[in-house]
N, C-alpha and C positions, 0 to 999 in steps of 0.2 A: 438682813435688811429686806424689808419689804418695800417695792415700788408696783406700779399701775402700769400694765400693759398697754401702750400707745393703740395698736388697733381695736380691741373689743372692750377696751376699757375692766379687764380681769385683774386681780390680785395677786403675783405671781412672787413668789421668793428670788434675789438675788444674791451674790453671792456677795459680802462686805468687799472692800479691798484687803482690810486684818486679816481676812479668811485667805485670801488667794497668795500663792508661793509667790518668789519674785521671778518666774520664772514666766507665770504668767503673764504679771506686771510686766516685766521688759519686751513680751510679745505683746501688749496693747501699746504701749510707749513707741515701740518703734515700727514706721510704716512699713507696710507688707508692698517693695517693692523688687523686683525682679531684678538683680543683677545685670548688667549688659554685657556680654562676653564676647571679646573680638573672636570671629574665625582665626584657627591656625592652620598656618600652611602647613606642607609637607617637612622645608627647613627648619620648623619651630619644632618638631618632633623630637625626642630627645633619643629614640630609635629609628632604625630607617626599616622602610617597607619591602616585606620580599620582593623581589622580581616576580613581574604579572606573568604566569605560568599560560604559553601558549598553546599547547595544547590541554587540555585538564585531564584529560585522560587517557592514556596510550591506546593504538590500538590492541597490542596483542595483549594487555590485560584486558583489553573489553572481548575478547574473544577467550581465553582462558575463562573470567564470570560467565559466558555464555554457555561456555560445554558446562559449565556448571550446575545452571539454571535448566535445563533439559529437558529435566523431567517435570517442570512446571509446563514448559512448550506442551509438552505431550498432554498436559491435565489441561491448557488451553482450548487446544485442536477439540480434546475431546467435550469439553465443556460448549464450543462452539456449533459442533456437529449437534447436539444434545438438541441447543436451543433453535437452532438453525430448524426443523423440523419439527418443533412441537406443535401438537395439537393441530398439524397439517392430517388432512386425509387423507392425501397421497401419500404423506413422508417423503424418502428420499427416492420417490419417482418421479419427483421433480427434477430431480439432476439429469434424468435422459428425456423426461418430456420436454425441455426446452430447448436444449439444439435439434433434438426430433422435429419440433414444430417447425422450427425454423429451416430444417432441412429441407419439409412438404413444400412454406412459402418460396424458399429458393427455387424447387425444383416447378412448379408452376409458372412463377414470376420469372425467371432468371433460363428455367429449361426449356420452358414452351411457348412463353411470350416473346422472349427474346432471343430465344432459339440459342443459349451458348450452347445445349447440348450438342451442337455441331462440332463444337471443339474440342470434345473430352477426348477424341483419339479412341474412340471405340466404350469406353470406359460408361457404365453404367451414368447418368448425372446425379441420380441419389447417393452412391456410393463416392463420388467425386466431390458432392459438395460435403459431404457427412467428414471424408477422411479429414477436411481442413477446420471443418466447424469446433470440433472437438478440442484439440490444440487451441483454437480461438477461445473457446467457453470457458477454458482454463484460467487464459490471459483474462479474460473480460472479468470473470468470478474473482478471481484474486486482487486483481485491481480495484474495484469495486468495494470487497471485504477488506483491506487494508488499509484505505485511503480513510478511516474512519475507526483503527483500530485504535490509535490514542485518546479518541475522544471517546467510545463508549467504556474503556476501561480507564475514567477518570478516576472513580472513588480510589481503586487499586494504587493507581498511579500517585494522588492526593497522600495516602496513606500508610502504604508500605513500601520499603525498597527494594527493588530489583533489576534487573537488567529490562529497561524499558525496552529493549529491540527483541523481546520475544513476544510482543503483541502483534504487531505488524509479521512476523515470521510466522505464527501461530495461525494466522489470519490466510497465509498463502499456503503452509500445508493442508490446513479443513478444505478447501477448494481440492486437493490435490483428490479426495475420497471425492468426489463427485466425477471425478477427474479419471478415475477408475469404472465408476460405474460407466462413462460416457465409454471409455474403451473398450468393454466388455462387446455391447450391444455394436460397437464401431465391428469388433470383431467376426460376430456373430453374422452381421451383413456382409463383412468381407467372404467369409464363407459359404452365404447364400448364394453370392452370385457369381463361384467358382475361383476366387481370390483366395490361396492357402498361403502361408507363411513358406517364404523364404530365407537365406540367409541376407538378402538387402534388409528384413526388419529389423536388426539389430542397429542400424540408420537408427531407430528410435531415440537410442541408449546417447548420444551425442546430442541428437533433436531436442531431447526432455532436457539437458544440463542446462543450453543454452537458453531454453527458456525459462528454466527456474532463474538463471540468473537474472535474465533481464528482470522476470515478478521481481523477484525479491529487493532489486535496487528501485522500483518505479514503489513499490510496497515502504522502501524505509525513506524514502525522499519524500513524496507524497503525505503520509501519515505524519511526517512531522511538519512538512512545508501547512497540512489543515489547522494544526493547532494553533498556527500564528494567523492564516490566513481564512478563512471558513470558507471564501468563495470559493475554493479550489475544490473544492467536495463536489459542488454544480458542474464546474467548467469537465472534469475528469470524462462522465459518465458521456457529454456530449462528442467529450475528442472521442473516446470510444467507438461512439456510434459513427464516427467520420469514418474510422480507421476500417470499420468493417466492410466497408464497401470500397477504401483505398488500397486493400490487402488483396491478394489474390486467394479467394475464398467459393466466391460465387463462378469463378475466370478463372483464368489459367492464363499462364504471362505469356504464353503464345496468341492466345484470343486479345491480350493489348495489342500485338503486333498486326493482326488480321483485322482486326476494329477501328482501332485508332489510329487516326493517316500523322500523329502525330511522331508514336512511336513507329510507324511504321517508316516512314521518311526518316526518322532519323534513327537508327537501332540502338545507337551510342546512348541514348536516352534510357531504355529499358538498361539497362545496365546499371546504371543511377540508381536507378529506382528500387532495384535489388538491393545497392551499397546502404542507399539512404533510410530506405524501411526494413529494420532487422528481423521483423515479422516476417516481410516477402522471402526472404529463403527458407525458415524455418518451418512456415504452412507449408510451401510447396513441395520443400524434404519432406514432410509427413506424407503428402498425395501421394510424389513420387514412389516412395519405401511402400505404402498401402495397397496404392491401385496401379501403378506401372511397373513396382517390381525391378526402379531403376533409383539408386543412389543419388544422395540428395548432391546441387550443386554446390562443390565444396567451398568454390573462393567466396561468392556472398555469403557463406554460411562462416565461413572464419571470419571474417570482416566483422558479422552480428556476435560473434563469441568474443571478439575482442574489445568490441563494444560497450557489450552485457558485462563483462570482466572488469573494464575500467570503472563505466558507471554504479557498477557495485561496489567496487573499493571509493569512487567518490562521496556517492551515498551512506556507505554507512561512515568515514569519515565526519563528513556533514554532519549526520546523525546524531554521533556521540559528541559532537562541539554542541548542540542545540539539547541534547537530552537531560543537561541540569536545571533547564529552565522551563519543561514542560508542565511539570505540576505548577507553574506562580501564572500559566498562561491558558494554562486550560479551564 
């Protein structure tokens, strides 16, 4: 059958109704209308639904995947280091020219303006602000590269499956290599200026655990608290910058008692202040074991290890509740 196309007025072949099945037919005859289907509850179900699994994933299988995953860590760190310094001129003399500088502005700003040099107890002030800088640079670096280790390895994340907590982990051991070079040259000064190794530097070896753990829990909390939150990427960098000047870095917690009629009136204070900032014992066991050659103070130093301990077990807890929902948020 031929008929006349309503818009251009064409010639156009259709099809008879003789021609077409009834199958056709009964799809023009009957209105194209959508069904209305009540929701069913959960009692309409003619199965019932597992119980909501609260935890999704244990921890010691997320740490069993983890030793597994290892050798990706290691292809990370290195892949980081990689990028972290291309097409620098310096390269990785960046990693000691920045607590260096900072060591100069300390020791001007901090040694000769403000005269703390009076309170190092004999102790060179380059060598005094250098021993705590270092251990800080670590902290700062790690924090810094991990608070944003979800979000630049989103394709990864999007795409393949693995143990998401070896981004953020990867993240604070590439920090650790800067972390070495900064030691090196810490070293080399301690020798300069007649500071040799004793048996107090093995102090180190308890100093370093404590503070990996704290990176490591502020590293898995952080990186994941980014991906839901982005302001926290901002807010980090500035507690940072708070924390550097509320840590005993530039000072020495004797120089709050001599300075401050605060702590000085009340001594019970500086004591707090040890408990409360797990930093404060861990810098100044570094000084201590470096330039005084005296064993770090043990009780706020356990306080911060216990600390670091829990918080790492609650962070990565955390972590692995939030880790299935990272790729639909990132």
């Amino acid at each position: 059958m031929v008929v006349k196309a309503p818009h251009d007025g064409l010639l156009i072949e259709e099809p008879s109704p003789e021609d077409l099945d009834e199958g056709v037919l009964e799809e023009r005859r009957v209105p194209r209308v959508i069904p209305r289907v009540e929701p069913r509850t959960t009692e309409d179900l003619p199965t019932r639904a597992p119980p909501k699994q609260r935890y999704p994933v244990s921890v010691r299988r997320s740490l069993a995947n983890l030793w597994g995953a290892r050798e990706l860590v290691l292809g990370l760190v290195e892949r980081d280091l990689r990028v972290r310094y291309k097409q620098a001129i310096l390269g990785v003399f960046w990693a000691v020219l920045n607590p260096l500088l900072t060591m100069v502005l300390f020791t001007f700003v901090f040694g000769k303006l403000a005269r703390f040099s009076a309170g190092t107890g004999g102790v060179p002030y380059p060598l005094f602000a250098y021993s705590a800088l270092v251990p800080w640079s670590l902290f700062q670096a790690a924090t810094n590269y991990s608070i944003n280790a979800i979000i630049a390895n989103a394709p990864i994340v999007r795409k393949i499956y693995c143990p998401r907590e070896v981004f953020p982990i990867a993240a604070v051991l590439s920090s650790s290599a800067d972390f070495l070079i900064s030691m090196s040259i810490l070293f080399i000064m301690s020798f300069a200026f007649g500071y040799f190794p004793t048996v107090v530097w093995l102090a180190l070896i308890p100093l370093l655990a404590v503070m990996f753990m704290l990176m490591l829990a502020l590293a898995l909390f952080f990186s994941a608290t980014v991906a839901y939150f982005r302001d926290v990427r901002y807010v980090v960098p500035s507690v940072l910058q708070a924390l550097l000047f509320l840590s005993p870095i530039a000072y020495s917690l004797d120089t709050l008692t001599q300075r401050v009629a605060l702590f000085r009136e009340h001594p019970l204070l500086l004591d707090i202040y040890q408990y409360v900032n797990p930093l404060a014992p861990i810098l100044d066991g570094f000084r201590r074991a470096l330039a005084y050659h005296q064993w770090p103070d043990w009780g706020p130093l356990a306080v911060a290890a216990g600390v670091s301990f829990l918080g790492l077990g609650f962070a990565y807890w955390w972590y692995k509740r939030r880790d299935g929902y990272l790729a639909d948020v990132i």
